[in-house]
C-alpha positions as CSV (number, residue, x, y, z in Angstrom):
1,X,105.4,-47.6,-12.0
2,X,104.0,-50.9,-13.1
3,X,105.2,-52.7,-10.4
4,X,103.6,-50.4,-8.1
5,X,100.3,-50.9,-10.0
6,X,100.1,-54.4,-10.4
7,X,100.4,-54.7,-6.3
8,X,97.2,-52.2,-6.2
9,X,95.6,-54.1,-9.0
10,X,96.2,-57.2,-7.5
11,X,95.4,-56.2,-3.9
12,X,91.3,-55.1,-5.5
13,X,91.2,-58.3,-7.3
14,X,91.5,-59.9,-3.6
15,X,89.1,-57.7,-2.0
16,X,86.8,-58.4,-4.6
17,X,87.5,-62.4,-4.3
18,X,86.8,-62.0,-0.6
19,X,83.8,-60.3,-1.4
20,X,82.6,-62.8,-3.7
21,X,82.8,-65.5,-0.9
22,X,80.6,-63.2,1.2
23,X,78.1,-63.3,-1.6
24,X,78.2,-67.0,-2.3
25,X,77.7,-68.0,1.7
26,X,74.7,-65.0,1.1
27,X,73.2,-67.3,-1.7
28,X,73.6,-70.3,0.5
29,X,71.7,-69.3,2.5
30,X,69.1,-68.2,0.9
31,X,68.9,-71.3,-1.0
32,X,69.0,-73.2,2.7
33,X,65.8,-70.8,3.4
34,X,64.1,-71.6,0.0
35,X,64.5,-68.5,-1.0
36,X,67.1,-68.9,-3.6
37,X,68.3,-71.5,-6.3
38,X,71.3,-73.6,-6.4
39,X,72.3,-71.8,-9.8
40,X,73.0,-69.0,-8.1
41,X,75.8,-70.8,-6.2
42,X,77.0,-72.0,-8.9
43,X,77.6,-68.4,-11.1
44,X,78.8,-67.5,-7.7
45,X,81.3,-70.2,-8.0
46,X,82.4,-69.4,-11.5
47,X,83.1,-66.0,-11.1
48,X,85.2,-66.8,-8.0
49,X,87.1,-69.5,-9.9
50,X,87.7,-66.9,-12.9
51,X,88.8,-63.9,-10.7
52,X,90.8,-66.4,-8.8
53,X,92.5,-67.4,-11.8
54,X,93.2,-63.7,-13.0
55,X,94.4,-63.1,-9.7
56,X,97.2,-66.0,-10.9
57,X,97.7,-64.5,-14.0
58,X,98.9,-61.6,-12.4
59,X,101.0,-62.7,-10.0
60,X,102.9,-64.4,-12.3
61,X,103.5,-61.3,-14.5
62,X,105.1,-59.9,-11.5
63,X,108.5,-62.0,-12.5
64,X,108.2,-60.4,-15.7
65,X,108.1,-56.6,-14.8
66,X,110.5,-57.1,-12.4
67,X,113.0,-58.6,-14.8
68,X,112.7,-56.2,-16.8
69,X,113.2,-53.4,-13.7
70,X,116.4,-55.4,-13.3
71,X,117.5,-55.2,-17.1
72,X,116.3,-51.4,-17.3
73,X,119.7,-50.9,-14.7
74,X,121.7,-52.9,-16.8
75,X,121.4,-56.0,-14.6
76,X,120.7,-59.5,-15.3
77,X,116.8,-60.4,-15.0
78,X,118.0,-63.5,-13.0
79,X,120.1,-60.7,-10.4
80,X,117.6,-61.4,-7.5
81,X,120.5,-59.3,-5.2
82,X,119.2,-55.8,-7.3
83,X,116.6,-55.2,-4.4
84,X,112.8,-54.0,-6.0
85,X,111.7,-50.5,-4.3
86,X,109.5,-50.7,-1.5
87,X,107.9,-47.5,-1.7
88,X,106.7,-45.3,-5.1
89,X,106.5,-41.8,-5.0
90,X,103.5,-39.8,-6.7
91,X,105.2,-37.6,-9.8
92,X,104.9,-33.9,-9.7
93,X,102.5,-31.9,-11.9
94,X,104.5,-31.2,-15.2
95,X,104.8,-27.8,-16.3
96,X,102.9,-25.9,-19.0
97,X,103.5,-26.9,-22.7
98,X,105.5,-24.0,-23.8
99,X,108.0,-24.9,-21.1
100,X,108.6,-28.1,-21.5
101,X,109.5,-27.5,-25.2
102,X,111.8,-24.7,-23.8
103,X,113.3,-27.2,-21.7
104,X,113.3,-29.8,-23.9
105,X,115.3,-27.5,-26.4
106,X,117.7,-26.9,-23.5
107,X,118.6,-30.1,-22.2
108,X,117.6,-32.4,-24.8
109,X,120.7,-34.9,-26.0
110,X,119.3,-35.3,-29.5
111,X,118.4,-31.8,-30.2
112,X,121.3,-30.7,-28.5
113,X,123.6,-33.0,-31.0
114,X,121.4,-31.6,-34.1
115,X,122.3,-27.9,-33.1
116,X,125.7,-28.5,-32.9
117,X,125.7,-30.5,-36.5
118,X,124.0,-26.7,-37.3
119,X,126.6,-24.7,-36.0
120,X,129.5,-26.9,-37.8
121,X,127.9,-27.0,-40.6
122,X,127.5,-23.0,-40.9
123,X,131.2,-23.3,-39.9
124,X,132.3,-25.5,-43.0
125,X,130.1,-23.0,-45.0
126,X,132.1,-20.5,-43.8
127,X,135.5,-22.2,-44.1
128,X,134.3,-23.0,-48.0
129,X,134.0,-19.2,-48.8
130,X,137.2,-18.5,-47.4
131,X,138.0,-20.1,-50.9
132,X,137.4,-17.7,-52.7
133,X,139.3,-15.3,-51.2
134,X,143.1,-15.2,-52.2
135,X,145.8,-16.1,-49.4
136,X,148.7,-13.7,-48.8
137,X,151.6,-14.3,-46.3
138,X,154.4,-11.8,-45.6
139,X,157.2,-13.2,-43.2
140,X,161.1,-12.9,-42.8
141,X,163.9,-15.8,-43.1
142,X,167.2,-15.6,-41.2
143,X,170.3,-17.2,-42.3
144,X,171.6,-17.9,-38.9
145,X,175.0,-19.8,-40.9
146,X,176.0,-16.5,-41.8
147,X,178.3,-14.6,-39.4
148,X,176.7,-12.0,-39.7
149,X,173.2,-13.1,-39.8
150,X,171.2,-12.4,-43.2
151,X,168.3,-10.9,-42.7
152,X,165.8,-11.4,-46.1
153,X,161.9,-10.5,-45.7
154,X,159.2,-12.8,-47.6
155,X,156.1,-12.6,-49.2
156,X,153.6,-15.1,-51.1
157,X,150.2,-15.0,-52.8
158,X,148.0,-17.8,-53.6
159,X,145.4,-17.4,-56.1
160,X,142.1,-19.3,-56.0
161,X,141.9,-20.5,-60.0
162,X,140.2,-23.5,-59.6
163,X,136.8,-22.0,-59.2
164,X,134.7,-24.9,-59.9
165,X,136.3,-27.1,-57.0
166,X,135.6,-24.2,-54.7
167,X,132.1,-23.5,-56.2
168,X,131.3,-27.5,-55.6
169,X,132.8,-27.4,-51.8
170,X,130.6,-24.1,-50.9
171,X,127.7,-26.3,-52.6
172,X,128.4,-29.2,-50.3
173,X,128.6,-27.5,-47.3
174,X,125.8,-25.6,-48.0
175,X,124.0,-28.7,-48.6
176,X,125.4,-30.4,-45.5
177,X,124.2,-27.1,-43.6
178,X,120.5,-27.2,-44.9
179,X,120.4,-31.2,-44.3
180,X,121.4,-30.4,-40.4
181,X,118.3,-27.8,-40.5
182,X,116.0,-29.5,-41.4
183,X,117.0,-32.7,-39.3
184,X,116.7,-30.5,-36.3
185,X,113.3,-28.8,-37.4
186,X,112.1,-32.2,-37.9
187,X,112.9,-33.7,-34.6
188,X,111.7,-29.6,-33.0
189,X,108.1,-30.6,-34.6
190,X,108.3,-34.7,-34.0
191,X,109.4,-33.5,-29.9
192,X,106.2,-30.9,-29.9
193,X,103.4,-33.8,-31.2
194,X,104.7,-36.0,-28.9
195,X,104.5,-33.7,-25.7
196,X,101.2,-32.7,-27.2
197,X,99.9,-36.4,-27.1
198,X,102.0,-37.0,-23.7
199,X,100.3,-33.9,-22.0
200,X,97.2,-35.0,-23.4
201,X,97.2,-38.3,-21.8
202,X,98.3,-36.8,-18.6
203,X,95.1,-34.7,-18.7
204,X,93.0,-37.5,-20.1
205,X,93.9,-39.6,-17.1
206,X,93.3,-36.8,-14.2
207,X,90.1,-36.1,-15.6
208,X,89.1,-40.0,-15.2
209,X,91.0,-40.5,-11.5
210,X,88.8,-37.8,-10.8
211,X,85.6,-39.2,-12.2
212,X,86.2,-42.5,-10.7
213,X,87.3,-41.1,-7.3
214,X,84.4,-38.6,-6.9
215,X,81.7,-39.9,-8.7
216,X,81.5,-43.8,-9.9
217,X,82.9,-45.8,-7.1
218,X,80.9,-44.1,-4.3
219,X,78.0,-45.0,-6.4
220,X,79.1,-48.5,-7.4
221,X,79.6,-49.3,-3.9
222,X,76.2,-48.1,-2.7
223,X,74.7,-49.9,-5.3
224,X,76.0,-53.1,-4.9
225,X,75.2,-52.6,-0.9
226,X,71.7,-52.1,-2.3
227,X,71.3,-55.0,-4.8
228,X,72.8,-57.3,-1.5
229,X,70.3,-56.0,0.4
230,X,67.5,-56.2,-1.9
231,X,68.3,-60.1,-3.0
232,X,67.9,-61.1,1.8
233,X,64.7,-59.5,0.9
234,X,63.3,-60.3,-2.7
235,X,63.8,-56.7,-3.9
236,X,66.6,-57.9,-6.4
237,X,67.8,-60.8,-7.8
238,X,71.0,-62.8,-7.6
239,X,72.4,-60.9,-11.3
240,X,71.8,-57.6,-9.9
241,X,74.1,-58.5,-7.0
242,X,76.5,-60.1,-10.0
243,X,76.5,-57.1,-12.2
244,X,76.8,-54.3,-9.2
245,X,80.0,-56.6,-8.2
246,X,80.8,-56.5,-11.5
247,X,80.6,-52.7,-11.9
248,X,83.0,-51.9,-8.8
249,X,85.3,-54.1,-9.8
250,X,85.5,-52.6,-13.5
251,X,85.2,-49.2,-11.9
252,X,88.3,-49.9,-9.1
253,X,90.3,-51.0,-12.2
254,X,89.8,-48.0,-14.2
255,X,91.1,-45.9,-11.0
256,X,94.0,-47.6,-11.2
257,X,94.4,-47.5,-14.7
258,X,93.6,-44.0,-14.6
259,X,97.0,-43.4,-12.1
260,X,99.3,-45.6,-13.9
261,X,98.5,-43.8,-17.4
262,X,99.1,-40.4,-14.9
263,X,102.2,-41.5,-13.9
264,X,103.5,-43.0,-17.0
265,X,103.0,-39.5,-18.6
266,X,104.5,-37.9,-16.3
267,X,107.3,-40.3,-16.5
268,X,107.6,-39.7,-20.4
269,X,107.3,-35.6,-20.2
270,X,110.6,-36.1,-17.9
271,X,112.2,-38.1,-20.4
272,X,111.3,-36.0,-23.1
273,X,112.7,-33.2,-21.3
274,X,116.2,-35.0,-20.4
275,X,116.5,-32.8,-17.4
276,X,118.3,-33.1,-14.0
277,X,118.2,-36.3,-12.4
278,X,116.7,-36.0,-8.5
279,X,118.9,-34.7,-6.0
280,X,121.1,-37.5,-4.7
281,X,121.0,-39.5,-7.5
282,X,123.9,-42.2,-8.2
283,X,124.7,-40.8,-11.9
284,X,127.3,-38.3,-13.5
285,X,125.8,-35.1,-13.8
286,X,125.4,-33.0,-16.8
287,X,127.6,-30.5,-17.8
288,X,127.2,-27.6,-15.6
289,X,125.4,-29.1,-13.0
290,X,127.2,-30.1,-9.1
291,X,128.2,-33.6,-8.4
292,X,125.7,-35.0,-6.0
293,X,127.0,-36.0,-2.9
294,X,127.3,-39.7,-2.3
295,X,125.1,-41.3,0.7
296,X,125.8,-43.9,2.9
297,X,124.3,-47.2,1.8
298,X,122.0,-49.0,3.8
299,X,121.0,-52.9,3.7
């Protein structure tokens, strides 16, 4: 997902550096018509030389986000054979709240460990109480030496007297019992806030995509076509242009932020969920769930 958004980011930061070039021949030639200053060149100038050196800055963090792509599959971060993906797919809208936790409860590894430390602890509790109860065994033994064979039946009784050792083992495992309860209530409640937050940012960053998409960068755009405009003619001056350049740029940013934070949610809701991997997928399924069928590898 990173990966994917650091291209995009990277690809506006260029746009916006060739735009800047259009805007510094612009105030060269207004300053070759006497209608400009030189300082306007010059902040011109240092704003290309700073994006130019974001633009650097970023490209260089490539190498680190896809190092860590390769160490996320268990790869070395130096394995330039693992290929990078060429393409990113948009994740699907995540289901309501209630849900997810149902899903979560269903599929979850940790949760699904807790319950079972639940349901051997209620069986140690009842193993303990069996204790208490005294033990009788009826049987027969044959004397097969014996010509002919002597039949003689059996029967034993063993009486629980040490009632304090029992007493403390029912305590234990009651103990042990409670302890796995509350372990998996805790983790029930710690799973819930987090999908709450998770769902929350998902929301958070549709509501902004939106904004931006709809509303700010239509308007950013026409404005810096405006101040452009304005500063052939005298309407404007060189800083408007600056700050409406400015303004997209910081506005075609947050889209971008916006998606990633989308995505990333998404991403997290999926994990928190633990649920099938997609169809085709080059992993052992989950108990219960068909092999996928292998696919033909292509260079």
């Amino acid at each position: 997902i990173r990966l994917h958004f650091l291209s995009d980011t990277i690809r506006v930061q260029r746009e916006a550096l060739a735009l800047l070039g259009d805007v510094e021949s612009q105030a060269q030639q207004q300053v070759g018509a006497g209608r400009g200053t030189i300082q306007d060149v010059l902040r011109a100038q240092i704003e290309r030389e700073q994006l130019s050196n974001q633009i650097a800055n970023l490209e260089d963090s490539r190498s680190v986000l896809e190092a860590e792509f390769r160490a996320a599959l268990g790869h070395s971060p130096a394995d330039v054979s693992v290929p990078i993906p060429g393409t990113f797919e948009v994740g699907a809208t995540p289901p309501a709240a209630d849900e997810v936790l149902a899903l979560a409860a269903e599929r979850n590894p940790v949760l699904r460990q807790m319950e079972a430390d639940v349901r051997r602890g209620e069986a140690m509790l009842d193993l303990a109480r069996t204790s208490r109860v005294p033990d009788f065994t009826v049987g027969i033994e044959a004397d097969v030496k014996a010509n002919p064979i002597m039949w003689r039946p059996t029967a034993s009784m063993t009486i629980p007297i040490w009632r304090d050792k029992i007493e403390a083992e029912i305590a234990a495992a009651q103990a042990e019992k409670r302890s796995a309860e509350a372990r998996l209530s805790a983790e029930q409640i710690a799973i819930a806030a987090e999908l709450a937050s998770l769902l929350y940012l998902y929301r958070e960053s549709g509501r902004n995509e939106a904004l931006f998409g709809s509303s700010l960068l239509p308007k950013a755009q026409q404005s810096l076509e405006a101040a452009r405009s304005g500063y052939v003619t005298g309407r404007s001056t060189f800083l408007d242009v600056i700050d409406a350049q400015r303004q997209l740029l910081e506005f075609e940013l947050g889209a971008i932020e916006a998606r990633t934070q989308r995505e990333l949610s998404i991403a997290s809701i999926s994990l928190l969920i633990s649920g099938s991997a997609p169809r085709g997928a080059p992993i052992l399924p989950a108990s219960g769930q068909p092999r996928p069928e292998p696919k033909e590898s292509r260079p």
